[in-house]
MARTORNU-163142 format. One record per atom (N, C-alpha, C): residue in three letters; x, y, z. Coordinates in steps of 0.05 Angstrom, whole numbers, plus 5000, padded with zeros to 4 digits. Layout:
<atoms>
ALAXYZ...
</atoms>
This chain:
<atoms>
UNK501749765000UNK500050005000UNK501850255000UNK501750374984UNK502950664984UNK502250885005UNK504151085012UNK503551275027UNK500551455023UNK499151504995UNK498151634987UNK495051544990UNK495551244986UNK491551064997UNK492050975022UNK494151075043UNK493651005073UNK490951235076UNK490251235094UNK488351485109UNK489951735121UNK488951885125UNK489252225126UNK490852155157UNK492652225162UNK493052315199UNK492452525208UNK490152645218UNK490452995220UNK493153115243UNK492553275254UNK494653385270UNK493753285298UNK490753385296UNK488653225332UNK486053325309UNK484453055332UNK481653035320UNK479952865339UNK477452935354UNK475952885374UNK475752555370UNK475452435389UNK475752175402UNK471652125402UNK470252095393UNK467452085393UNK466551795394UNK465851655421UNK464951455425UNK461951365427UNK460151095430UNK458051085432UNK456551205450UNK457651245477UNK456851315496UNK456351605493UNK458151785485UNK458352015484UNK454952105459UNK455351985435UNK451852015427UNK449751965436UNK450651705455UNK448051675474UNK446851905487UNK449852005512UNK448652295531UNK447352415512UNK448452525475UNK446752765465UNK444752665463UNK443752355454UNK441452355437UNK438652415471UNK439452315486UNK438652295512UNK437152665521UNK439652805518UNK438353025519UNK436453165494UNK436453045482UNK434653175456UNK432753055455UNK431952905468UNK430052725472UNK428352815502UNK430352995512UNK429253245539UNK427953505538UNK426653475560UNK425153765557UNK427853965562UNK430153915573UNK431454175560UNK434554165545UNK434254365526UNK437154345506UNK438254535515UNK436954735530UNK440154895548UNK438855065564UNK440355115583UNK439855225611UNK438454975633UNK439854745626UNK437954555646UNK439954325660UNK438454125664UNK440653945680UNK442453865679UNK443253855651UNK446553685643UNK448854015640UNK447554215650UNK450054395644UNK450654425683UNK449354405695UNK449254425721UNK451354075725UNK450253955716UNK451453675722UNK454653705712UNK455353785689UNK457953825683UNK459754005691UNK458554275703UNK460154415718UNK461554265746UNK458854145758UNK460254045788UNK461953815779UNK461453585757UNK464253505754UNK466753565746UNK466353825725UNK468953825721UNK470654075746UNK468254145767UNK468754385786UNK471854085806UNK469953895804UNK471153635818UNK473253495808UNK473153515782UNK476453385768UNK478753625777UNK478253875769UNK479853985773UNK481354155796UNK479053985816UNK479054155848UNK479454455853UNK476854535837UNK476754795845UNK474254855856UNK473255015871UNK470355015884UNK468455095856UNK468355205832UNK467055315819UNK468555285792UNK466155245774UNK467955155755UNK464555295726UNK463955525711UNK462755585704UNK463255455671UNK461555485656UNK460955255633UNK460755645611UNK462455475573UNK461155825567UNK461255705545UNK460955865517UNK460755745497UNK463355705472UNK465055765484UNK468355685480UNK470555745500UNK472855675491UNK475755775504UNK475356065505UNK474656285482UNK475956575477UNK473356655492UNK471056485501UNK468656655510UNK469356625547UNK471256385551UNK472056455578UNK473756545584UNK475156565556UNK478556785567UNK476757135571UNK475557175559UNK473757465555UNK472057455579UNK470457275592UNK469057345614UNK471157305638UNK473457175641UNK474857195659UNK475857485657UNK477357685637UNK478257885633UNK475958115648UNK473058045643UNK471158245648UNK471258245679UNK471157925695UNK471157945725UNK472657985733UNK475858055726UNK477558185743UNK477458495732UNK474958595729UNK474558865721UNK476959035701UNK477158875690UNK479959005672UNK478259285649UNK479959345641UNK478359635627UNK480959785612UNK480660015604UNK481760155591UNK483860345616UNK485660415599UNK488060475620UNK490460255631UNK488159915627UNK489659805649UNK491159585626UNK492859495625UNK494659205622UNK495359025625UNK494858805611UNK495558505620UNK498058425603UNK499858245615UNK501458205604UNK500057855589UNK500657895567UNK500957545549UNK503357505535UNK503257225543UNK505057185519UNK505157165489UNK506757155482UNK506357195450UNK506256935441UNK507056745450UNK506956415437UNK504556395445UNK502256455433UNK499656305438UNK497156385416UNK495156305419UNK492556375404UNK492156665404UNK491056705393UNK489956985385UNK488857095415UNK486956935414UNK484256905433UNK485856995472UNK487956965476UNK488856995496UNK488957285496UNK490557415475UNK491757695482UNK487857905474UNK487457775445UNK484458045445UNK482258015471UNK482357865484UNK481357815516UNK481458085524UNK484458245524UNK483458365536UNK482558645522UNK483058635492UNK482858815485UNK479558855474UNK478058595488UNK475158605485UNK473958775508UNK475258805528UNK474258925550UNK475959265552UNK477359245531UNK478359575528UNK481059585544UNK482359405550UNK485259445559UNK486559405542UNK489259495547UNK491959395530UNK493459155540UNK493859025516UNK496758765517UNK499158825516UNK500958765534UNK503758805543UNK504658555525UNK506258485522UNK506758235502UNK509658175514UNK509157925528UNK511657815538UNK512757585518UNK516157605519UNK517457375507UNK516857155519UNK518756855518UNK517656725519UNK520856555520UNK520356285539UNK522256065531UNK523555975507UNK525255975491UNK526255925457UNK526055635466UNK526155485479UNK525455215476UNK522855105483UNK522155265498UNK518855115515UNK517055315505UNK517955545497UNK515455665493UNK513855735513UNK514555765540UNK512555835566UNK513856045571UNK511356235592UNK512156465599UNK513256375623UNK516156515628UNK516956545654UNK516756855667UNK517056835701UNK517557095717UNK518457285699UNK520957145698UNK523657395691UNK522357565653UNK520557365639UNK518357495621UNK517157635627UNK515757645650UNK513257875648UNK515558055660UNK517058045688UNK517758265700UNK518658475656UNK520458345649UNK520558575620UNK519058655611UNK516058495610UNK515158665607UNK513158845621UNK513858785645UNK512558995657UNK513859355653UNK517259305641UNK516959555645UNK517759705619UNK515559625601UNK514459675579UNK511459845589UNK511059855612UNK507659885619UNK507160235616UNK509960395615UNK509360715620UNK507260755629UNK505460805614UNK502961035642UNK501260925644UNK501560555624UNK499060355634UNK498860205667UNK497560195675UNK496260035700UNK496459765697UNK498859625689UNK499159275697UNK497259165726UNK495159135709UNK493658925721UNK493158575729UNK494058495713UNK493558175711UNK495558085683UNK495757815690UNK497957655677UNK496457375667UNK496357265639UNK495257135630UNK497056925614UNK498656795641UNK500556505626UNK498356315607UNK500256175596UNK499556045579UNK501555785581UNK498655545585UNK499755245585UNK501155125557UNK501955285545UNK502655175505UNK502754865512UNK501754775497UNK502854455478UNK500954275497UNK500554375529UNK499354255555UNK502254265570UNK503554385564UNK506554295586UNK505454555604UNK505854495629UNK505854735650UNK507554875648UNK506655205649UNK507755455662UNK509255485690UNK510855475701UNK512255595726UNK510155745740UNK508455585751UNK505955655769UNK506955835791UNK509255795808UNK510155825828UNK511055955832UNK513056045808UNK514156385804UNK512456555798UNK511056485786UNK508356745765UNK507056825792UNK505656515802UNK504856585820UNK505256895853UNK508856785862UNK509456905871UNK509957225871UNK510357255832UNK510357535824UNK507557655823UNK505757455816UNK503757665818UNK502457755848UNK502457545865UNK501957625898UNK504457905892UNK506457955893UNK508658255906UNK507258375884UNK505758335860UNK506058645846UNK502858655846UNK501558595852UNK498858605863UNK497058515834UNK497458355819UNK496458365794UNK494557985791UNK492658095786UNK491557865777UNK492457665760UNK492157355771UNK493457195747UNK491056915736UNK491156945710UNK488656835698UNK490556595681UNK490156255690UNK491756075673UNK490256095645UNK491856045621UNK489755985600UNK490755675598UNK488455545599UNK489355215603UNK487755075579UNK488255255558UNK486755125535UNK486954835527UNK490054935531UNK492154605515UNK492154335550UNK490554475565UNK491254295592UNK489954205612UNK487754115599UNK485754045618UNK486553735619UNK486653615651UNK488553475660UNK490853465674UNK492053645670UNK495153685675UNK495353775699UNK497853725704UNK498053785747UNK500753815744UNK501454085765UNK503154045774UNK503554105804UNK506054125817UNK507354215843UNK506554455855UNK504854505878UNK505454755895UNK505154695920UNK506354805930UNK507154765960UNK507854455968UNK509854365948UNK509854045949UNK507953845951UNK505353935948UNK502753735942UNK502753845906UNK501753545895UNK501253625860UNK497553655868UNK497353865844UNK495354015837UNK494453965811UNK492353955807UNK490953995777UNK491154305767UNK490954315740UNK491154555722UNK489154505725UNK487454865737UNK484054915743UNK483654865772UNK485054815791UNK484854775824UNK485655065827UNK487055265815UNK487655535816UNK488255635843UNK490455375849UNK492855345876UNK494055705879UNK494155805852UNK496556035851UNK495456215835UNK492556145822UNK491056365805UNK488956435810UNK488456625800UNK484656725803UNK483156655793UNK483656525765UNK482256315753UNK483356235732UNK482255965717UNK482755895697UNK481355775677UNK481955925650UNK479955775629UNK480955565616UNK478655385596UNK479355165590UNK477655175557UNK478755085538UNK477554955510UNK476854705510UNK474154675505UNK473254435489UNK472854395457UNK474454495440UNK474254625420UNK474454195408UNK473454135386UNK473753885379UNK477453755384UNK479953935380UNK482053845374UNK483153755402UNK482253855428UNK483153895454UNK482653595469UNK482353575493UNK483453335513UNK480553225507UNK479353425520UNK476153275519UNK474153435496UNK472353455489UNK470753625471UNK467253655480UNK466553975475UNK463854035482UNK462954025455UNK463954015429UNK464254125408UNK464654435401UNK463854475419UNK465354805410UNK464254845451UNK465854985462UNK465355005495UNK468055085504UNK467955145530UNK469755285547UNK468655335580UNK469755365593UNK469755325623UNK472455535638UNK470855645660UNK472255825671UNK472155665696UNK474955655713UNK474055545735UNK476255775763UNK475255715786UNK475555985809UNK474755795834UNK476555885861UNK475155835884UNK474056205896UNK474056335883UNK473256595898UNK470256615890UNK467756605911UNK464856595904UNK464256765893UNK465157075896UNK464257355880UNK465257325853UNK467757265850UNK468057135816UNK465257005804UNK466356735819UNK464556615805UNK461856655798UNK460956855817UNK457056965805UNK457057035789UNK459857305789UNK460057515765UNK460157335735UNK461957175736UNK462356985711UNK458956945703UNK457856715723UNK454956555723UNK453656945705UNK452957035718UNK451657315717UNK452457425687UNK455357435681UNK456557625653UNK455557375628UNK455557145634UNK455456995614UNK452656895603UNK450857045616UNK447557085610UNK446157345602UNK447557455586UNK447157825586UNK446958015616UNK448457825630UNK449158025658UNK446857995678UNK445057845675UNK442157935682UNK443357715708UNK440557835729UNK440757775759UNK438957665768UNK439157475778UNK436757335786UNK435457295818UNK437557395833UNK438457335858UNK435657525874UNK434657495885UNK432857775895UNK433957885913UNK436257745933UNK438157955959UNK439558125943UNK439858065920UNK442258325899UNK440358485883UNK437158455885UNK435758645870UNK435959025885UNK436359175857UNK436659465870UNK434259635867UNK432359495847UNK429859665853UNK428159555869UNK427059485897UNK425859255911UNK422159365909UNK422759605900UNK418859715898UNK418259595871UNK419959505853UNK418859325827UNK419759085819UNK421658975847UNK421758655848UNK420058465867UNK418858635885UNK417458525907UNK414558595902UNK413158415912UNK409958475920UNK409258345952UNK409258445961UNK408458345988UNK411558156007UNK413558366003UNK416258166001UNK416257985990UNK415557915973UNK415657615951UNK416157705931UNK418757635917UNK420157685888UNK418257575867UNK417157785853UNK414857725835UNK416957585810UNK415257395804UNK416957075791UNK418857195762UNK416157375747UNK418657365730UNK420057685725UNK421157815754UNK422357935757UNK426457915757UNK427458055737UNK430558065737UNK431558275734UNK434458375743UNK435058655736UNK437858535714UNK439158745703UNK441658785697UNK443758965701UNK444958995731UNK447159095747UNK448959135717UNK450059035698UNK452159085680UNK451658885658UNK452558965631UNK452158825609UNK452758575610UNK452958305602UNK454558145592UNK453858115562UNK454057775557UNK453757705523UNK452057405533UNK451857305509UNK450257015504UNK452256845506UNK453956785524UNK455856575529UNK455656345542UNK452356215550UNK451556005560UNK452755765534UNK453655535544UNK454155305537UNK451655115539UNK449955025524UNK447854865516UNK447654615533UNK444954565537UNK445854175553UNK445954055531UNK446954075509UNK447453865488UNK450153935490UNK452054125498UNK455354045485UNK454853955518UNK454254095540UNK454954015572UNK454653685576UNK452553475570UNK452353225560UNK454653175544UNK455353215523UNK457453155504UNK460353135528UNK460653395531UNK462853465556UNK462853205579UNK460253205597UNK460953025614UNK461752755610UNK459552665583UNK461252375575UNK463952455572UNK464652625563UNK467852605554UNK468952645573UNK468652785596UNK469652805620UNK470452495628UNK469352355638UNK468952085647UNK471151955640UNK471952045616UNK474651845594UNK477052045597UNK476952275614UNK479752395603UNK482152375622UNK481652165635UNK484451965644UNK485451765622UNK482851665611UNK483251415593UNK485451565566UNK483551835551UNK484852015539UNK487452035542UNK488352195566UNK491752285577UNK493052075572UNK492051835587UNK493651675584UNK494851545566UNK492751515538UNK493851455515UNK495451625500UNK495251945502UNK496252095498UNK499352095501UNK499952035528UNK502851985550UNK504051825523UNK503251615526UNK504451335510UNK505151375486UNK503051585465UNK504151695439UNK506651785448UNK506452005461UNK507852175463UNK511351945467UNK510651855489UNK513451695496UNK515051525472UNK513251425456UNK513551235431UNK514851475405UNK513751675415UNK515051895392UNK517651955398UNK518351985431UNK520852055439UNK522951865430UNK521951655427UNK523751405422UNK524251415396UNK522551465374UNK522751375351UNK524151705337UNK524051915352UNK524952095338UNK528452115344UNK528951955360UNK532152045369UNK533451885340UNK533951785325UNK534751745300UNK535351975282UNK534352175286UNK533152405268UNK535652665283UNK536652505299UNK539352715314UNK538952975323UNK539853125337UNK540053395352UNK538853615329UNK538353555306UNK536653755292UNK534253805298UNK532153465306UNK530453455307UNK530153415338UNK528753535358UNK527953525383UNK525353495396UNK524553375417UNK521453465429UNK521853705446UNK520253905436UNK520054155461UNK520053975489UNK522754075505UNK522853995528UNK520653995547UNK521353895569UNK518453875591UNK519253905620UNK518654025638UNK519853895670UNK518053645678UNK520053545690UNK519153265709UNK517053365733UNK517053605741UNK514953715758UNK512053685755UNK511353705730UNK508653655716UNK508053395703UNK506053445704UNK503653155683UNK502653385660UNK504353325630UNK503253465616UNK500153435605UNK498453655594UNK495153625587UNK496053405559UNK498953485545UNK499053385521UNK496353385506UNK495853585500UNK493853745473UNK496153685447UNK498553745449UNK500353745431UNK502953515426UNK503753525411UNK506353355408UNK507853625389UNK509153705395UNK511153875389UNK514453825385UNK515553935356UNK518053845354UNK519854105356UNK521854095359UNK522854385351UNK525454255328UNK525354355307UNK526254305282UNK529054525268UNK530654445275UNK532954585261UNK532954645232UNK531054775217UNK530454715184UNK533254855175UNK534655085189UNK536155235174UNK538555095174UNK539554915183UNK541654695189UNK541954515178UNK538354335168UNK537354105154UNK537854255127UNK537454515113UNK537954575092UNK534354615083UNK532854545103UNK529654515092UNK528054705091UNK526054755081UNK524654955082UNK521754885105UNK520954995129UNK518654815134UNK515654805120UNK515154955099UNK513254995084UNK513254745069UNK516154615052UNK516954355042UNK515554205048UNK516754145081UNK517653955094UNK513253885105UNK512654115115UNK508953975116UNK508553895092UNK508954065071UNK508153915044UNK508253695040UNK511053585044UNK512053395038UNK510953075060UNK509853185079UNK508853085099UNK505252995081UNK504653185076UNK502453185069UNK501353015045UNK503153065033UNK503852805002UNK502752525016UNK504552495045UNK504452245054UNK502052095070UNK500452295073UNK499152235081UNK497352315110UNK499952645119UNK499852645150UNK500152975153UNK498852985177UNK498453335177UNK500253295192UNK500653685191UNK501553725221UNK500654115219UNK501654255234UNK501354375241UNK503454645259UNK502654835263UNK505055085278UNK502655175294UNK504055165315UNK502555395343UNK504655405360UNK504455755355UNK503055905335UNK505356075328UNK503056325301UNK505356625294UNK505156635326UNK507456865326UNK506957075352UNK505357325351UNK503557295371UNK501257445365UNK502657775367UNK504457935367UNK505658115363UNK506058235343UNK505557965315UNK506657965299UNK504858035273UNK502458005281UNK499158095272UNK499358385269UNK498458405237UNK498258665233UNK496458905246UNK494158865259UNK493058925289UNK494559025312UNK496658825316UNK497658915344UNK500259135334UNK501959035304UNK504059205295UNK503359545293UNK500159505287UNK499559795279UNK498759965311UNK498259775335UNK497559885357UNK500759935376UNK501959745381UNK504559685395UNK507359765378UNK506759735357UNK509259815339UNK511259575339UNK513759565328UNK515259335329UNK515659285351UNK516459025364UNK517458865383UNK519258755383UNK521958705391UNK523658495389UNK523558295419UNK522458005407UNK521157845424UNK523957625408UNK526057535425UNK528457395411UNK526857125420UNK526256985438UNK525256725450UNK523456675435UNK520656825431UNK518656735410UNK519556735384UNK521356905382UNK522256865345UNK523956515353UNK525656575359UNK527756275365UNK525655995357UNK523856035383UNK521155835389UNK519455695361UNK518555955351UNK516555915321UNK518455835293UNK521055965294UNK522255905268UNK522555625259UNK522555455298UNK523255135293UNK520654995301UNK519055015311UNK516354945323UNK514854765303UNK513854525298UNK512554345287UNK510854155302UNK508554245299UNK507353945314UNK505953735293UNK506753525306UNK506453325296UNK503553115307UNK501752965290UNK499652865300UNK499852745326UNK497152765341UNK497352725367UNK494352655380UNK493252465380UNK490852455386UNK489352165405UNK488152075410UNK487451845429UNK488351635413UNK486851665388UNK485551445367UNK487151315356UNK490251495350UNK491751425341UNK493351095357UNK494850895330UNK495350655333UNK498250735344UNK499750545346UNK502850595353UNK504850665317UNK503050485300UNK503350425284UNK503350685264UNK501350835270UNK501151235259UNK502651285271UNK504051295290UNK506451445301UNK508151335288UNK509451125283UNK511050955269UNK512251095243UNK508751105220UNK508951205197UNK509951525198UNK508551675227UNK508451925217UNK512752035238UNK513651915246UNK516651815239UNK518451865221UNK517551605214UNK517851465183UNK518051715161UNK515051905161UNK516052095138UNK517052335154UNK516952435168UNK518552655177UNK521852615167UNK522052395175UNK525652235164UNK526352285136UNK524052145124UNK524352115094UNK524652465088UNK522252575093UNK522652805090UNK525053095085UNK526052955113UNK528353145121UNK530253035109UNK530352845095UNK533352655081UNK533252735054UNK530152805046UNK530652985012UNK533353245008UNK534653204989UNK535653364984UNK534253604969
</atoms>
């Protein structure tokens, strides 16, 4: 059989079992498809995987990176620092709520934000108000919880994980291991269920917090703001009749948006919840079988390093690729991948680097994210996958890089 009639490898692609159609067909077959019992049911589990007291449900990753931005009251004047190795969706967070992005470098090998990152760029901030700090889990490998952490307690600044790539993942604080979303060292953290990620809502996201005034605000911003509570009503001569909150009385204290998550992805979600040990763990094993089979391919070809401190989310399998050494082009080299049969993929540009932010921020010289992206390749990475796709998708990276 030729490379060309094997089947497609994508880069990642949702894991969709019987069970998992069952929960949808189950709810569609319910009197409710959203605002009802399976979104309430999947918050408290995944509030419980990730040991955090509160764990709010929204209708993607960028709709909980944005309502997390809105509850730490961020605004105009003020600044968050991001990194530049990441999604889009991290840094316009905050520029949905009218602040500015500080744009921190980044590890040239891991791609994570460290301390000694934001402190630079904090003093880039001139007459902005550094507010909050928005690490980023890249690939699922953990951030330096513990330093971020520590800098943001001395400089008083909020810190929001983006744990798109890491739902699962744990690491070290205070020498007990922690889940990514237990928010040991943050104010909160969001999560993607986007189809390519650990688990899938089909399109969903999750903000999770142990602080209760957060968490209303979230519950509250992610329903057009509206209030339901009658001890928080401010007009009480047109919520009350006889002290009894007339039924279908609500106010709106402050705007939000339509960011409720459906009981059809929250069902979807919880089955998939249930399996995302089974998930990780197959994930681990790719991953380890890659490490093995790529050392052939010599010091050109690497896996973005990891610390032994963490349990990576492994969303990613990531290489970092010497092309200018190999003589290759990496535009080729996916091509040439692609011939065979097998995706892959770059995450990401640096968001700095967006003609948006060039025309707001002006140039940047970010040396770690340039270093990071020039060699950055990921390679397929998903449950489903055999040992045997890792094998092949090897196999042509080799072939690949051996073209003259």
């Amino acid at each position: 059989m030729s490379p060309k009639s094997e089947l497609f490898i994508p880069y990642g692609r949702q894991c969709i079992e019987e069970d998992d159609v069952a929960a949808v067909t189950a709810v569609l077959k319910s009197d409710y498809l959203t605002t009802g019992p399976a979104v309430d049911a999947f918050e408290r589990a995944f509030a419980v995987k990730a040991g955090a007291a509160h764990a709010v449900s929204c209708s993607s990753g960028t709709a909980a990176l944005h309502l997390a931005a809105a509850a730490l009251g961020l605004g105009p004047g003020d600044a968050v620092v991001v990194p530049t190795m990441t999604f889009l969706a991290t840094a316009n967070a905050a520029r949905y709520v009218g602040a500015e992005v500080l744009f921190a470098d980044v590890d040239p090998e891991t791609g994570l934000l460290g301390a000694d990152h934001v402190e630079a760029a904090l003093e880039r901030a001139g007459t902005l108000r550094p507010r909050a700090v928005f690490p980023v889990h890249l690939n699922g490998h953990v951030a330096d919880m513990a330093a971020l952490g520590d800098l943001a307690r001395k400089r008083g600044l909020g810190l929001v994980e983006d744990a798109s790539h890491a739902a699962g993942a744990t690491y070290v604080a205070n020498g007990a291991r922690v889940a990514v979303g237990g928010c040991a060292e943050s104010t909160m953290t969001t999560f993607s269920f986007h189809p390519v990620k650990a688990i899938t809502m089909g399109e969903g996201g999750a903000v999770t917090t142990n602080n209760n005034m957060i968490a209303d605000n979230l519950r509250r911003r992610r329903n057009h703001g509206i209030e339901r509570e009658p001890r928080n009503f401010a007009d009480c001569a047109a919520a009350f009749t006889d002290n009894i909150p007339n039924p279908w009385y609500y106010e709106m204290p402050q705007p939000g948006w339509n960011y409720r998550a459906s009981d059809i992805a929250c069902a979807l979600g919880l089955s998939q919840l249930r399996k995302l040990d089974r998930f990780l763990e197959r994930r681990r094993a790719l991953a380890t079988l890659y490490d093995k089979l790529l050392v052939p391919l010599g010091p050109a070809v690497r896996p973005v390093p990891r610390r032994e401190s963490f349990e990576s989310g492994w969303h990613l399998y990531a290489v970092l690729i010497d092309f200018e050494a190999l003589g290759r082009d990496r535009a080729r080299v996916m091509g040439g991948l692609r011939d065979q049969g097998i995706g892959t993929q770059v995450h990401y540009i640096p968001v700095h680097r967006q003609p948006y932010y060039k025309a707001r921020y002006g140039e940047l010289r970010l040396p770690g994210a340039d270093a990071y992206y020039t060699r950055c390749l990921s390679l397929p990475l998903f449950p489903a996958m055999t040992d045997a796709d890792v094998a092949r998708v090897a196999d042509g990276l080799s072939a690949v890089l051996r073209r003259s």
